[in-house]
N, C-alpha and C positions, 0 to 999 in steps of 0.2 A: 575914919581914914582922912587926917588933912593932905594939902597939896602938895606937900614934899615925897609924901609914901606915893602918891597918885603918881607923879612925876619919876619916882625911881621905879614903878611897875611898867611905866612907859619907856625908858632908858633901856631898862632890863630887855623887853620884848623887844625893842627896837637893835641891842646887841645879838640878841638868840637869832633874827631874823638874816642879820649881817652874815653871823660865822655859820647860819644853815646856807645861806646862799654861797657864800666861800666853801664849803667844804662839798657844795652839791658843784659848781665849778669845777671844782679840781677833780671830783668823785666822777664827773660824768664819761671824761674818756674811757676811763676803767670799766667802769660799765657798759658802755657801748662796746667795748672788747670780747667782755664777756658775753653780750649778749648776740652780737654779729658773725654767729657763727656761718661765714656765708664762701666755707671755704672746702669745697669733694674730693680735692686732691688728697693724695697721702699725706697720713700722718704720723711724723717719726715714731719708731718707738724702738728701743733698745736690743726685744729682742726678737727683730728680723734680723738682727746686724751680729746675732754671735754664732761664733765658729760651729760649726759640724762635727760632732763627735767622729775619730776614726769609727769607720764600719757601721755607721749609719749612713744608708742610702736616703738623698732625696728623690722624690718621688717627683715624676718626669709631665710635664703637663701635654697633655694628648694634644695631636693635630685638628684646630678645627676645621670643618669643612663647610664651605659658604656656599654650597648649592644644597639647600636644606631637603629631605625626606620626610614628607608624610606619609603614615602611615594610620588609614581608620580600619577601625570592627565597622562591617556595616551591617552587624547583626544588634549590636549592643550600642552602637555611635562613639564609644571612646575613640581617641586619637593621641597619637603620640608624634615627634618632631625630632630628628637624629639627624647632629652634622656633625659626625665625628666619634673616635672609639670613647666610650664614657662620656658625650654628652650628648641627652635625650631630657626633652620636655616631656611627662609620661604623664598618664594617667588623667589625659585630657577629657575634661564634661562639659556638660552645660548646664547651666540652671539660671533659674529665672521664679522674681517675687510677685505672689500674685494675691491679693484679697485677704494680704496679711499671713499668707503660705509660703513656703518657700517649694519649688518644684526644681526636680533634679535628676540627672541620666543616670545617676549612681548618688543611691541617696545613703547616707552615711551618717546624719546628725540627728538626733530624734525630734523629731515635728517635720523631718523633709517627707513629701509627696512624690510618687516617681513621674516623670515625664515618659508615655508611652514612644518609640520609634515608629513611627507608621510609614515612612520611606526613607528611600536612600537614592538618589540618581547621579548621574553623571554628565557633563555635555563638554564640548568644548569650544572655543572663542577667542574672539583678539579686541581686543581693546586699545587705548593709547600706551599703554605699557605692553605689549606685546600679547605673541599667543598665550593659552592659556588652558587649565583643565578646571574645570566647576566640579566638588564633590558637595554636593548638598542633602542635610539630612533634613526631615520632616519630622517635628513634634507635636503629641498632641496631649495639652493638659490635661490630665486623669478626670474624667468623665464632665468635662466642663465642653466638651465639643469646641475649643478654641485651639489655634494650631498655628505655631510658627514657625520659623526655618533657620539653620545655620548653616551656613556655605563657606568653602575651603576657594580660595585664586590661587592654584598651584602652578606656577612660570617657569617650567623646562628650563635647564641653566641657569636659573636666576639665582640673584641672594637674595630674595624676598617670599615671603606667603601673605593672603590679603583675607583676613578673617571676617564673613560679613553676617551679623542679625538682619532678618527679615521679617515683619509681622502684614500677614495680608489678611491678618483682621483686627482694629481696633481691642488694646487691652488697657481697662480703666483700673482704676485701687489699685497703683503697681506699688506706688510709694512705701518704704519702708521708714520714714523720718531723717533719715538721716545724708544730708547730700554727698558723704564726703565714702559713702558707703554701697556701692553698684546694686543696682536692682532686677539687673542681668548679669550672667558671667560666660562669656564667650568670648574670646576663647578664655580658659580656667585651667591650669596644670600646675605640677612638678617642677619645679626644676631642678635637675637632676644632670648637674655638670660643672663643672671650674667655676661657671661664668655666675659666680656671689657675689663680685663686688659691684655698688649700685653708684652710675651717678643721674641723678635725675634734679629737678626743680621742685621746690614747693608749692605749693598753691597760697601764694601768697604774695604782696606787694613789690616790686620791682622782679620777683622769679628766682628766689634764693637758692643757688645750686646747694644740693646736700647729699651724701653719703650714704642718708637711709631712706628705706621706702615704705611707710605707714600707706598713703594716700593722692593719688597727686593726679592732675589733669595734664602734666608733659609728657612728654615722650620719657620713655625710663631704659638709660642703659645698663645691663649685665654685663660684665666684661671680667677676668682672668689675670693672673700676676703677666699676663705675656702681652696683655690689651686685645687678647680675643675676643668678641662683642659681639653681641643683636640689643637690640633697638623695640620695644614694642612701643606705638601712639595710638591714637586713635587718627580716624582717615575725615572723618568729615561731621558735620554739627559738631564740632571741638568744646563746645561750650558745656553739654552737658555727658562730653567723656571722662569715664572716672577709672584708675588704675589704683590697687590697694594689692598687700604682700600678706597673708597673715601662713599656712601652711601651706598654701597656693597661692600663684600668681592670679589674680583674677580682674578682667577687663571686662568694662561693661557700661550701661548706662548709668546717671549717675541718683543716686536714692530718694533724692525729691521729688525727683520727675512722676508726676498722679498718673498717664497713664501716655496710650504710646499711639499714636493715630494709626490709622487705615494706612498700607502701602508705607511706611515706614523705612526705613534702612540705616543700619550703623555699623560701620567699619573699623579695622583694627588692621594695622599695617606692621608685620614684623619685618626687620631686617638684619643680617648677619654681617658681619665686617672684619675688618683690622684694624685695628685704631683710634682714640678717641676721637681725634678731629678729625680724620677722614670716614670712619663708621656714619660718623652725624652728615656731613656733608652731602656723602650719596646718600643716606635716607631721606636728606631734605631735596635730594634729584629727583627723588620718585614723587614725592607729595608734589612738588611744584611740577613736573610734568603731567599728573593725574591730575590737575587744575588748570592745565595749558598757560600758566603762569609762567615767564621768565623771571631770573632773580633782576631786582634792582639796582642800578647803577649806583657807582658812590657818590655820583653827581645828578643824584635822579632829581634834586631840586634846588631852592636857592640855598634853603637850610642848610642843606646837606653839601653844597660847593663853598658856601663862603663863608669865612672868619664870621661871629655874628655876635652882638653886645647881648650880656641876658640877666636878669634882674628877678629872676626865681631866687627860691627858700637857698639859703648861702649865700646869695650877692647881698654887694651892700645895698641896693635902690630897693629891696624887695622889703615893702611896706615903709619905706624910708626915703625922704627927700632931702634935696638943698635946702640949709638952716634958714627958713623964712619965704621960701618957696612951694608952689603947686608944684605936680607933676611934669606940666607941660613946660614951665619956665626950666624945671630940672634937664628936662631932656634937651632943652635949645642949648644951656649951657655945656651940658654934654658934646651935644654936634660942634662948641663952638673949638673941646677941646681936641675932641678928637680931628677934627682940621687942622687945627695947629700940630696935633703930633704926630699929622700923618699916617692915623693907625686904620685900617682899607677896612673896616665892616661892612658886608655888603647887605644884613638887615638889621631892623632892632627887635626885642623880644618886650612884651608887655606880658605881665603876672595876673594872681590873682586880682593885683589891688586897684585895676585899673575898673574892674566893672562894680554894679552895686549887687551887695550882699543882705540878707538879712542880718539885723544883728550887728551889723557894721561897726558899732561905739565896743565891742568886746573886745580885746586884745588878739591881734590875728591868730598867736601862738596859742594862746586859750583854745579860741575857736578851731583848731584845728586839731587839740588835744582832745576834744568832747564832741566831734563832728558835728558842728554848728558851723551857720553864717554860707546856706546854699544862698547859690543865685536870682537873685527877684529880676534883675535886666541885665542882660549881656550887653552892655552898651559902656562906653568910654563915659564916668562923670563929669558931667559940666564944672564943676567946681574943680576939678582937677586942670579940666582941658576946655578952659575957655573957649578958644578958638575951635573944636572938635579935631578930633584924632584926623580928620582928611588936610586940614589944615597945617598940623603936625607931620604927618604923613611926607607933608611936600615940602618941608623944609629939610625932612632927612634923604630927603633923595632915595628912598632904600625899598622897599618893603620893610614886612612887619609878622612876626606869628607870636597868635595870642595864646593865653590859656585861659582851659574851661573845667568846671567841675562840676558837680552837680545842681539839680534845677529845686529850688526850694517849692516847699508844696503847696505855696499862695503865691508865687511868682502870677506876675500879668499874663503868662504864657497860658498857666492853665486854664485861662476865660476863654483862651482865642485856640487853641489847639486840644486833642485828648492825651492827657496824661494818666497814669495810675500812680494814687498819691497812698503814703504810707509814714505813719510817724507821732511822735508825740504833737498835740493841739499847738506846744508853743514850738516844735522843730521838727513839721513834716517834710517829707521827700517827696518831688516829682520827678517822675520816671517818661519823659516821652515817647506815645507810642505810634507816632504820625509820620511820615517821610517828610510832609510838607511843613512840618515843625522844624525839621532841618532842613530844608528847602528854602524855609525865609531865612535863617539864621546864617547860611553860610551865603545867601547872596547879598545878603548887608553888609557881612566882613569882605565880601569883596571888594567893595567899594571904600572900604578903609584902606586898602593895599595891600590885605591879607596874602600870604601865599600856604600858609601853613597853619593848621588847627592842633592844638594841644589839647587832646583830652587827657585829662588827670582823674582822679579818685576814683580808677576803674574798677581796683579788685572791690574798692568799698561800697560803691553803687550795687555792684552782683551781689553782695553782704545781704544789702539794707532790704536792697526788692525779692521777696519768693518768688515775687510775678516770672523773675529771671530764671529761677531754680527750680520749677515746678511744670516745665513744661519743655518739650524739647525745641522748639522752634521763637521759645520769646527773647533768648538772648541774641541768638542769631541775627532776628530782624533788629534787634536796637543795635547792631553794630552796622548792618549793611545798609539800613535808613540812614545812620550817618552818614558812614563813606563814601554809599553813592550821589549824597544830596552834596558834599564837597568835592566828587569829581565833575558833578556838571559845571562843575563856578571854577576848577582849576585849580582845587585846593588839596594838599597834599595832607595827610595827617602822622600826630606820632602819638603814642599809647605808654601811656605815663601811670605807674602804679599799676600795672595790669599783671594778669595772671597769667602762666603757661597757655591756657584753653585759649587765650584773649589772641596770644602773638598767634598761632597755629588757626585761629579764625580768619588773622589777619589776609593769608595765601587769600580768600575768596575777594580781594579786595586789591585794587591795582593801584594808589593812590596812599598807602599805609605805609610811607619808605624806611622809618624809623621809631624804635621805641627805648625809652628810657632804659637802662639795662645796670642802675646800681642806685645806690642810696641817695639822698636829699645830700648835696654837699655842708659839709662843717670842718675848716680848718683846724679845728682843735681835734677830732677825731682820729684814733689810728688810721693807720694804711690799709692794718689789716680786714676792717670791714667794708672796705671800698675795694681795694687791689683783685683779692681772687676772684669778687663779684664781680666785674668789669672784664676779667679776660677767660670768664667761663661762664657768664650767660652767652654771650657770640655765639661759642661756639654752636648753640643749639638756635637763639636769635637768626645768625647768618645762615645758617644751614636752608632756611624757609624764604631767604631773601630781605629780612630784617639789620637796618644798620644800626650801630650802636649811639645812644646818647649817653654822655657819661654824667652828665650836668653840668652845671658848672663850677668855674674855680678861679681861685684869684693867683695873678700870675706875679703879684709881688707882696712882699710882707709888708702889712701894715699897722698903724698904731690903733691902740684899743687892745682889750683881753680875749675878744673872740677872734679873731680873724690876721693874726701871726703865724702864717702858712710858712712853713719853714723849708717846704719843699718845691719851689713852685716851677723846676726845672720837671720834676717828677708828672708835677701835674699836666704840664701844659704839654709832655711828653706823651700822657698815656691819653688824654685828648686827640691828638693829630695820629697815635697810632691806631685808633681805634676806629678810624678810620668811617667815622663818623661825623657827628656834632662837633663844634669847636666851639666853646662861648663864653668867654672872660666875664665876671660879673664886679672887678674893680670900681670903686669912685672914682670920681674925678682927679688924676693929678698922682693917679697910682699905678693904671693902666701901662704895661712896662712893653712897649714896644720892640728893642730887642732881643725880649724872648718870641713873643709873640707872632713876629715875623717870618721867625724860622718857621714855621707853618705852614705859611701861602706865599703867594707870588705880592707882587705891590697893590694889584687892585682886588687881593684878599681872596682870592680863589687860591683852595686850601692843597695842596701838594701831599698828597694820601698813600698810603700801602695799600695795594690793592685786594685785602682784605683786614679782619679787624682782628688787633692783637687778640694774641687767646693763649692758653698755657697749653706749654709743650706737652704731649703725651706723655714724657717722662717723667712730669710731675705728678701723672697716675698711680706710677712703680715705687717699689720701695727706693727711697734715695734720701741723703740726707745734707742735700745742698743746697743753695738758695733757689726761691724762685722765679722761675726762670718763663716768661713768655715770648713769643715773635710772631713777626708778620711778616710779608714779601711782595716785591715786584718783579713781575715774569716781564719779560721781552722775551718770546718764541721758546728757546730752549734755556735760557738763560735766564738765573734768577738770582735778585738780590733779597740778602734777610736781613729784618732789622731785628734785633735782639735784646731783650732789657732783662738785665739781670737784677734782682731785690731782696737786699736781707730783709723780710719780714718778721720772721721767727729766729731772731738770734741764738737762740739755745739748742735748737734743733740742729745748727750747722754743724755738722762734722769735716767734712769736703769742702773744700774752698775751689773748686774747679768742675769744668764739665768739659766732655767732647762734641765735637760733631756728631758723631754715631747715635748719640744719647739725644737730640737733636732729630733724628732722622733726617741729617742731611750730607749726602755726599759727592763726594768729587776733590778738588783744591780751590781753595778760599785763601782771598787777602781777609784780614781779619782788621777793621779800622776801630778804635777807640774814639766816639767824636767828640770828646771831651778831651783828651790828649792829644789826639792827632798824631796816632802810631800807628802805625802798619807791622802787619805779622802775617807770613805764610803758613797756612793752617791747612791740614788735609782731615781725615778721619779719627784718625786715633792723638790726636794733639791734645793735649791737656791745658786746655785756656781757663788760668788762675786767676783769682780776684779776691781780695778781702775788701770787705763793706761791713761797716757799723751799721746800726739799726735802723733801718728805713733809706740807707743809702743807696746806691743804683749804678751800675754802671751799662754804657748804651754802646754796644756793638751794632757796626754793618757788616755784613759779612758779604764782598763783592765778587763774582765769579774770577779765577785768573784764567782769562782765556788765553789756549796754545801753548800755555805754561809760563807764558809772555807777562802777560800785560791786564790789569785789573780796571776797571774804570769805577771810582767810590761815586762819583755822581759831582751834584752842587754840595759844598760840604759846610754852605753857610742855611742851609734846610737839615731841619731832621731826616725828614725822607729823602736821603740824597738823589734815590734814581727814580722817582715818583715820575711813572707814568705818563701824567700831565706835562712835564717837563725835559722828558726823555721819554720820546713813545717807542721809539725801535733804536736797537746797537746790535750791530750783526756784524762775524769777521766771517772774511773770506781772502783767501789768494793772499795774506800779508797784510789787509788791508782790514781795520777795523771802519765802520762807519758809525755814526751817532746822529739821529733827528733832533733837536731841541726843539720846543715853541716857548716861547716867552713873551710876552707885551714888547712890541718895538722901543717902548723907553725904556725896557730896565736893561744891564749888561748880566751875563751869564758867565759862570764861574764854574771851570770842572777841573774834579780832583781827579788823577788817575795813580796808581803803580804799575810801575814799568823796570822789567829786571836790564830791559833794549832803549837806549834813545835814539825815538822814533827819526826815519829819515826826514819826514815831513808829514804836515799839518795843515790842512786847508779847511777853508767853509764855502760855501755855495759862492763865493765870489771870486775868490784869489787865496793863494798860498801864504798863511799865516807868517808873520816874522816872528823869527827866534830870539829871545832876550838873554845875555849871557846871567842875568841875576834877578832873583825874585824883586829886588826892589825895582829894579828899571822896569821889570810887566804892570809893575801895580800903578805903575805913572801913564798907561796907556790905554787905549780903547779894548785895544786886539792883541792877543798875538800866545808865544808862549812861553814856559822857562822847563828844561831838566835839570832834576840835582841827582847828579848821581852820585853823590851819599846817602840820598834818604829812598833814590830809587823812585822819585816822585817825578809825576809830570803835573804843570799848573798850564789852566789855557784860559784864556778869558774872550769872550766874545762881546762885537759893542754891539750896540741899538740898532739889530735889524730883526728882531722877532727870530721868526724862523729861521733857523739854517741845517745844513745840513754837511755836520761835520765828518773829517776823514781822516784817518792816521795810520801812516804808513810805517808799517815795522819792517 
């Protein structure tokens, strides 16, 4: 072979390489389409939608009833569960794996053992969820002299029953192999009613909502074409709760687990409801009362109040610098620009790439495909950060929340603390099993200026360790060694890649205010494997007191072939309504400040819905129009919706319109476009049309008309126009509306109202507003206000006093 053949073998391989990279480029959206099926809501299909033969009745779907009925044999221990004509949980057992046996009240499969009944009792009690009746029956393994207990929490008027295993004796060899597979089932039934449609979580990284139930550590709701619903979860040790559907429903612990200590307990918490979002909501009322947990604020920390720059998997700084620069030069230049553009971050976020890794010379993306490159020191590199991160720290003025992954199995930590290591010779795991392993680590990052810990690669750490899955009590303590070793130091955490079990641990923990709740961002990616994840993990996240993090995104289009977000109204939209995180991860000189502001106030404190978008119930039902999520702010009786509509699924649409009713919300609505800037009276049955192309959106508020009068949209240069933070109470009375604003004394305040009346007068906590006969003459002014009574609008501007407190008289 001379050098010319040589030279065309390398051409050749060097073009095959090019157009497999090009066609894997362009291949990859497609693929992630197909593969992000991370969406439980209905799915079109044609023939829900065809007509009804004359003289074929449809069949009527029965009343349920939310004070549920137990019913046991206390001869035999079966149990059945009736709320409603035709639906009953029947043919209730229990069973449980023993020394490679399986033992059962009603044994049915050939190699089951029966479980003898040797009592039955009753008592009754009050606990923090109210009175109560105990039915608890007494098993005893077929001649092995070992004996444990099932107990029924039956709450007089309630919508709940609290299903509890009891072992008060050590049972070893429970293990069946299999974790994802109960090794107890109690409670175990039938279901034998309407209530087949499933939506529940995967067990799996960010909590993929899904449609079907193989397996899964969340909560799992049943529910009906009419959104009739219960809820079963597990109540406490979440970690090793396992739910699986195969001819029964069956709850229990979960199949790794070896065996089950002395004095033991495990709970299962059923609840019956109406509605997707509200079913979950009161089921997350009971668990967090039964923990004397309050939910948390949306402002429970700094993370979580203010605008915040972030440099995770999607931003541009993530494993990436200024051309000739360290980290630290990066981010001064960063501070220099974001002063000049006035854009209010109130922290910055540091990645993986700031600490040392094993492995470090591998390509991050490699390393993260073959899970390589654990942690040897959680520490900011010198060669990055000269000056050290406290140095930095104090040029940014801000705080700081880091991320963490997991602890490589020769890290310096394992000389100095106990870890349980596990893995191949050249890429073992360390597992910490110390408090005071977390105990140093988070009081070091406190002196950095930490306020916030990012744990990441959670579902994959539970993976990697049996140590985790083999015991009931080892997951537990590696979450609660964390938490509590970063609530002594002040520090708040979020849970990044975590499983169902992970967030529902989270309750025991007062310091957890937020978890990641959707994919690693990538601008080239569809909507569709981002959009339904983001506003249907909430639903079940928030229910337990979990805020949303969406990740981040870049809020303008920029050059290069990866990161031409062509949406980045959408994005920075479904950020601020998610009423969570907010965290732009632009470079330098891309950062688009007026989008971004519409978000928060000037010094970045972020203007929220007072809870996190989540898809409307209607997106349950059969329906074939876009979809559709919202959020709200409540002042007393009074409630504003924000609304986003989204063609996702082009082909699917039939209907180009929705009502209020479909919605579940009633009364009379001004209907504001705030992209348009139109006003529309809207009641229940109105028909509000829209055509949207693919991935387009359109953003409703929908603002009360109070008296039939007069509407107030809010500040209409924020998304959330009547955010809380910025309008805490508006209450009419006698003719008289009033409105509280707070705002930073330097900025002016701007509210939109509809008015069918112009108002006689307009004051603020000082003096009687002047009237402008023209929108141009108000805009020239500090104060005052204008009517158009063409557009039926009122404009009112307040100047630089902070708080006021406004009045308007009709």
């Amino acid at each position: 072979m001379d050098i010319y053949q040589m030279l065309w073998i390398i051409l050749r391989i060097i073009i095959i390489l090019i157009v497999l990279i090009v066609v894997v480029y362009f291949a990859m959206p497609f693929g992630f389409n197909l593969i992000a099926s991370n969406d439980a809501t209905y799915k079109y299909s044609k023939q829900d939608f065809k007509k009804v033969k004359k003289g074929i009745i449809t069949p009527q779907i029965s009343i349920q009833k939310n004070e549920p009925e137990l019913r046991i044999d206390s001869a035999t221990g079966q149990y059945s569960i009736h709320f409603g004509e035709k639906r009953q949980l029947t043919n209730g057992i229990v069973k449980i794996h023993y020394k490679k046996k399986w033992y059962s009240s009603s044994p049915s499969k050939k190699g089951e053992q029966p479980l003898t009944l040797k009592g039955f009792e009753e008592e009754k009690g009050n606990n923090d969820l109210g009175g109560y009746k105990k039915f608890t029956l007494i098993w005893e393994l077929d001649k092995k002299n070992l004996s444990f207990q099932t107990s029924f929490y039956q709450y007089p008027n309630q919508p709940f029953i609290i299903f509890e295993q009891e072992f008060p004796q050590e049972l070893k060899s429970t293990a069946i192999g299999k974790f994802n597979k109960p090794n107890t089932m109690f409670p175990c039934f039938e279901n034998e009613s309407p209530n087949t449609k499933i939506f529940a979580f995967k067990n799996s990284i960010f909590c993929p909502p899904t449609k079907k139930l193989k397996h899964t550590s969340s909560p799992v709701m049943f529910y009906d074409d009419e959104l009739n619903a219960f809820i079963i979860s597990s109540m406490n040790n979440f970690l090793v709760g396992m739910i699986t559907q195969t001819e029964t429903v069956n709850c229990g612990i979960a199949g790794e687990v070896e065996s089950i200590p002395k004095d033991f307990k495990f709970r299962f918490l059923m609840y019956f409801g109406r509605g997707i979002n509200e079913t979950f909501k009161k089921w997350g009322e009971i668990l967090l009362k039964f923990y004397h947990r309050r939910p948390h604020s949306a402002y429970a920390d700094q993370i979580l109040s203010y605008l915040g720059y972030w440099t995770d998997n999607g931003a541009h700084y993530y494993y990436n610098k200024e051309k000739g620069m360290n980290y630290q030069q990066t981010y001064e230049k960063l501070l220099e620009y974001v002063k000049k553009t006035r854009i209010p971050f109130g922290y910055y976020q540091f990645d993986s790439w700031f600490y040392y890794k094993a492995y470090a010379w591998v390509p991050p993306y490699i390393n993260m495909l073959i899970l390589n490159g654990g942690i040897k020191k959680w520490e900011f590199k010198k060669h990055e950060f000269p000056d050290g991160i406290e140095a930095l720290q104090k040029k940014l003025g801000k705080p700081i929340t880091c991320h963490g992954r997991w602890f490589h199995g020769r890290s310096e930590y394992t000389k100095q603390f106990k870890f349980h290591i596990v893995g191949r010779t050249l890429n073992p795991w360390g597992l910490p099993l110390e408090f005071e392993f977390w105990d140093m680590l988070m009081k070091r990052a406190k002196s950095w200026g930490l306020v916030m810990y990012e744990q990441d690669w959670m579902n994959n750490q539970f993976r990697k360790f049996k140590y985790l899955r083999n015991d009931v009590l080892h997951a537990r303590k590696w979450l609660l060694d964390m938490g509590n070793a970063a609530a002594k130091y002040g520090i708040t955490l979020q849970y990044c890649m975590a499983t169902p079990a992970m967030y529902l641990q989270s309750i025991e923990l007062n310091n957890v205010t937020n978890a990641r709740m959707g994919g690693d961002y990538n601008a080239r990616f569809p909507k569709t494997g981002y959009v339904p994840h983001l506003t249907q993990v909430p639903i079940f996240g928030y229910a337990i007191g979990l805020w949303p993090s969406k990740d981040t995104f870049r809020s303008s289009s920029q050059p290069g072939l990866f990161y031409k977000e062509k949406f980045t109204e959408l994005e920075t939209l479904l950020s601020i309504l998610s009423a969570g995180i907010v965290g732009p991860g632009d470079p330098i000189g891309y950062l688009n400040r007026k989008l971004l502001i519409k978000t928060c106030r000037e010094d970045g404190l972020l203007l929220k819905p007072d809870r996190p978008l989540t898809a409307v119930d209607f997106m349950f039902k059969k329906h074939s129009t876009y979809y559709i999520s919202s959020t709200v702010s409540i002042k007393g009786e009074l409630e504003w919706y924000y609304v986003l509509v989204l063609n996702l699924y082009p082909k699917r649409i039939k209907k180009k319109s929705f009502k209020l009713k479909e919605l579940e919300i009633t009364g009379e609505y001004i209907l504001y476009d705030f992209n348009k800037k139109t006003f529309q009276e809207i009641s229940n049955g109105t028909q509000i049309f829209q055509i949207l192309k693919k991935n387009e959106h359109k953003y409703y508020i929908l603002a009360p008309l109070i008296n039939g009068d007069i509407a107030i949209i809010g500040n209409p240069e924020k998304f959330v126009t009547c955010s809380n933070k910025q309008f805490p109470f508006i209450k009419y009375a006698d003719n008289e509306l009033t409105i509280k604003t707070e705002e930073l004394p330097s900025s002016k305040v701007t509210i939109l109202a509809f008015s069918k009346k112009k108002p006689d007068q307009i004051s603020d906590s000082e003096s009687e507003l002047p009237e402008f006969s023209s929108k141009s003459e108000l805009d020239f002014e500090n104060k005052g206000w204008y009517y158009d009574s063409l557009s039926l609008t009122i404009k009112i501007q307040l100047d630089k006093n902070g708080k006021q407190n406004l009045k308007i008289l009709i």
